[in-house]
DRENDO-1510 file (C-alpha; in Angstrom, 1 decimal, always signed):
<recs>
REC; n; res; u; v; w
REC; 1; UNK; +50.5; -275.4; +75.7 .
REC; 2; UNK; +52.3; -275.9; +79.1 .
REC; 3; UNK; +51.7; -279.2; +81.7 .
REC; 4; UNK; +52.2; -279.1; +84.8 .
REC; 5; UNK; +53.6; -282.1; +86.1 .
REC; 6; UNK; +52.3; -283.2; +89.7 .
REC; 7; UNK; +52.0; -285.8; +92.6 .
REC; 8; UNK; +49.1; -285.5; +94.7 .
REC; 9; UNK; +48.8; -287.8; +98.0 .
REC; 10; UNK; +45.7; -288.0; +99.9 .
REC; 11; UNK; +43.5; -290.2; +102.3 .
REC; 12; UNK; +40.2; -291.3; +101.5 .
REC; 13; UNK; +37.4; -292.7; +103.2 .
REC; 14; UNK; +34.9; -296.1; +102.5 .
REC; 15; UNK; +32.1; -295.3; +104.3 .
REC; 16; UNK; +29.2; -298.6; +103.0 .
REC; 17; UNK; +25.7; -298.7; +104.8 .
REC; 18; UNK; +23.0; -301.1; +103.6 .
REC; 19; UNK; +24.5; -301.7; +100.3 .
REC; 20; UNK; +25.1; -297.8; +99.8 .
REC; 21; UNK; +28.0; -295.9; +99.7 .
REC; 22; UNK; +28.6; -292.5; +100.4 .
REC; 23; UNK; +30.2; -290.4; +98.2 .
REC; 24; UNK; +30.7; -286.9; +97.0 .
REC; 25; UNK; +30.0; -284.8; +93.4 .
REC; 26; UNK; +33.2; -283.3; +92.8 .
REC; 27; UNK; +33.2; -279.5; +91.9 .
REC; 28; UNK; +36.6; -278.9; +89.9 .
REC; 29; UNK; +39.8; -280.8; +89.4 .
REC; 30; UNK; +40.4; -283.1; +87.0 .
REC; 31; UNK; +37.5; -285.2; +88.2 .
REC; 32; UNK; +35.1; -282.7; +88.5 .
REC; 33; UNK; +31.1; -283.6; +87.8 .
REC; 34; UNK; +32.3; -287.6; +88.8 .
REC; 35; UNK; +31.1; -289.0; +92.2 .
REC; 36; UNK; +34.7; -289.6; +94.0 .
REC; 37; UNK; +35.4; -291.4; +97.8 .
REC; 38; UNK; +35.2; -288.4; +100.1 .
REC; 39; UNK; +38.3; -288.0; +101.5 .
REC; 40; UNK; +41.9; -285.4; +100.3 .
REC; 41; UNK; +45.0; -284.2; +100.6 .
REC; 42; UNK; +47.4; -284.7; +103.4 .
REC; 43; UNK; +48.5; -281.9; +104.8 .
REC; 44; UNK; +51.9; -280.6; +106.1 .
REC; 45; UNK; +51.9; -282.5; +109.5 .
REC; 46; UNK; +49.3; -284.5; +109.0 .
REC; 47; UNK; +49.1; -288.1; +109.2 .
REC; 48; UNK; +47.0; -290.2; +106.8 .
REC; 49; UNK; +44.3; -291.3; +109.4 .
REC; 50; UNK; +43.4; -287.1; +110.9 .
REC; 51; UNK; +43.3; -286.3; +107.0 .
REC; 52; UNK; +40.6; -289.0; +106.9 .
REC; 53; UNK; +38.8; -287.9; +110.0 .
REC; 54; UNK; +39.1; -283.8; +108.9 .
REC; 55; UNK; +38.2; -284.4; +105.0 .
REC; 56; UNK; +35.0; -286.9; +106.2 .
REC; 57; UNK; +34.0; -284.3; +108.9 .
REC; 58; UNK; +34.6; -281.7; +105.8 .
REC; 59; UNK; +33.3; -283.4; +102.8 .
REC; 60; UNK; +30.2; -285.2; +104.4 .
REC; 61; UNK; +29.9; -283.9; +108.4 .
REC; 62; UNK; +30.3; -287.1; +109.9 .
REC; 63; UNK; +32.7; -288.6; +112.7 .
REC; 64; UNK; +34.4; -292.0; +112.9 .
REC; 65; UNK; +33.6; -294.2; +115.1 .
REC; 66; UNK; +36.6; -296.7; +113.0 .
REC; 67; UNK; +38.8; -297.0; +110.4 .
REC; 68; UNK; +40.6; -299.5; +109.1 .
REC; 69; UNK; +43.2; -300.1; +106.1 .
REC; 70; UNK; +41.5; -301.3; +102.6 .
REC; 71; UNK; +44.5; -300.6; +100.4 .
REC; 72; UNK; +46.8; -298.4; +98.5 .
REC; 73; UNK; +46.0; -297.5; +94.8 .
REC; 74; UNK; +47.1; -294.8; +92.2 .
REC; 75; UNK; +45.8; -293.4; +89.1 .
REC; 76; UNK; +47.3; -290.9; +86.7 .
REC; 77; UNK; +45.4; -288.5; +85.2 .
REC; 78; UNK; +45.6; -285.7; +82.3 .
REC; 79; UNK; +43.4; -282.7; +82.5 .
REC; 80; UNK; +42.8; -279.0; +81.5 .
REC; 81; UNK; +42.9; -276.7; +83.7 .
REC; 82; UNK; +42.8; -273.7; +81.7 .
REC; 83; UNK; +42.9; -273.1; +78.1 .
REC; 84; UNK; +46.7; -273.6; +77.3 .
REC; 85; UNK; +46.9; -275.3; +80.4 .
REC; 86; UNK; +47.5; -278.7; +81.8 .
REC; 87; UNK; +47.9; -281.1; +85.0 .
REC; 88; UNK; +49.2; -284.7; +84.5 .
REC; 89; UNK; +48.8; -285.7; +87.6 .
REC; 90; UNK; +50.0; -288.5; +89.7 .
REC; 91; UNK; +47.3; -289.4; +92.2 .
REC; 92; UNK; +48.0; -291.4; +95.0 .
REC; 93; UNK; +45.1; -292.9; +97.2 .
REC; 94; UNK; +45.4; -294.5; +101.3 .
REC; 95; UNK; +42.1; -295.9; +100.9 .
REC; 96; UNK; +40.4; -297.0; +104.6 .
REC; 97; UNK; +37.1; -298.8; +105.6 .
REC; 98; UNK; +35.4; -296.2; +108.1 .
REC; 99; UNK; +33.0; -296.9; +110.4 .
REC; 100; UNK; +30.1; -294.8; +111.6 .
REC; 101; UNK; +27.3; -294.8; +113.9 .
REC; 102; UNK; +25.9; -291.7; +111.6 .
REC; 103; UNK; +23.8; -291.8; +108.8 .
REC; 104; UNK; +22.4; -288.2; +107.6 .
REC; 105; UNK; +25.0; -287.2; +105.5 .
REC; 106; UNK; +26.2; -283.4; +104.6 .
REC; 107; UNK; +24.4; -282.4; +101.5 .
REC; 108; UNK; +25.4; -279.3; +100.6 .
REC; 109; UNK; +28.7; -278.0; +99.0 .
REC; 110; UNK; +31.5; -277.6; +101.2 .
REC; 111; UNK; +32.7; -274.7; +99.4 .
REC; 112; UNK; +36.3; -276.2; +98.6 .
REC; 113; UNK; +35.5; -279.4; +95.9 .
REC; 114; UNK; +32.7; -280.6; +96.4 .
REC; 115; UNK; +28.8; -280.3; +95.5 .
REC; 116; UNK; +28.0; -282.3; +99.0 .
REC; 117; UNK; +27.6; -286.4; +99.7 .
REC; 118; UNK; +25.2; -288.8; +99.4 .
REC; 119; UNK; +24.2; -292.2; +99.3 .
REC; 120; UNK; +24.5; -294.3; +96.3 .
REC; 121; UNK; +23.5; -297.8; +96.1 .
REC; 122; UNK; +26.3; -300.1; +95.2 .
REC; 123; UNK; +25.2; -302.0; +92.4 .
REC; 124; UNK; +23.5; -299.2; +90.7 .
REC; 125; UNK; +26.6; -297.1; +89.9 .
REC; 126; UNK; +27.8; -296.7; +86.4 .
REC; 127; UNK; +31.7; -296.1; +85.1 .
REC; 128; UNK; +31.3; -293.3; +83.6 .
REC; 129; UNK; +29.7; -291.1; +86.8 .
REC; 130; UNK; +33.1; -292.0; +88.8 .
REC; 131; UNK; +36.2; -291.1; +89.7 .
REC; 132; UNK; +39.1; -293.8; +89.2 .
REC; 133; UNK; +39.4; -294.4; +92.8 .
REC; 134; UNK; +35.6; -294.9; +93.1 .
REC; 135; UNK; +35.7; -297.3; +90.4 .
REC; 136; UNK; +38.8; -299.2; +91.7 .
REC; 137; UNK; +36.8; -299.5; +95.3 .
REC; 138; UNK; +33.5; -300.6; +93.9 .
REC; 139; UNK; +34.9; -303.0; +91.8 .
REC; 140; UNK; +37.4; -304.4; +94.5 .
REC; 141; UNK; +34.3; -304.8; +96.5 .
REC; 142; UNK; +32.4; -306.9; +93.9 .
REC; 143; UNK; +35.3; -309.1; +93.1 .
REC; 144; UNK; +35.5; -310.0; +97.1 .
REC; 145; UNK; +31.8; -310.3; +97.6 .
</recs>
């Protein structure tokens, strides 16, 4: 069996209406089937906060009215890829609080990772449906509230 061995740095987005969050079903990767912050990589070029604004636009067709710093977090995570092949990856999150005037979220699949966005209410998530960065959010949120 070979692992591959990777870092993976990405922005991601905190977007809470009425006591709902909205996130997205992710379609592969090592978090695939887990509801996960919309958000993603930062490209070459790219600052953090127009990887925020392209992957929300992307991942659940909204714009930003705001943004602002929550924190920084990272998870590692082991996963199959294929059948004699694994990631261990290194995941590093820039987590920010957005803003929007928009509600009506992009449903459908984006056709990259994910199986389209909702909103979720906040106290009626479970563990085991998220991804770690979901989890570390939701639970940061709780602990301030």
């Amino acid at each position: 069996m070979k692992t591959i061995v990777k870092t993976h740095v990405g922005a991601y987005g905190i977007i809470i209406q009425d006591d709902k969050i909205a996130l997205i079903k992710k379609s592969r990767g090592g978090y695939k089937g887990k509801l996960d912050l919309p958000g993603g990589g930062i490209e070459h070029d790219e600052l953090p906060n127009e990887t925020l604004e392209r992957e929300i636009m992307e991942e659940v067709g909204i714009r930003i009215s705001n943004y602002e710093l929550f924190d920084v977090t990272a998870t590692n995570i082991k996963w199959q890829m294929e059948k004699d092949l694994f990631e261990d990856l290194h995941h590093i999150g820039i987590l920010y609080i957005v803003k929007t005037e928009e509600v009506k979220l992009k449903k459908e699949a984006d056709g990259l990772d994910s199986d389209g966005a909702d909103w979720y209410p906040l106290k009626e998530l479970a563990k085991e449906n998220l991804s770690p960065f979901a989890i570390y959010v939701i639970e940061k949120l709780k602990y301030i509230k």
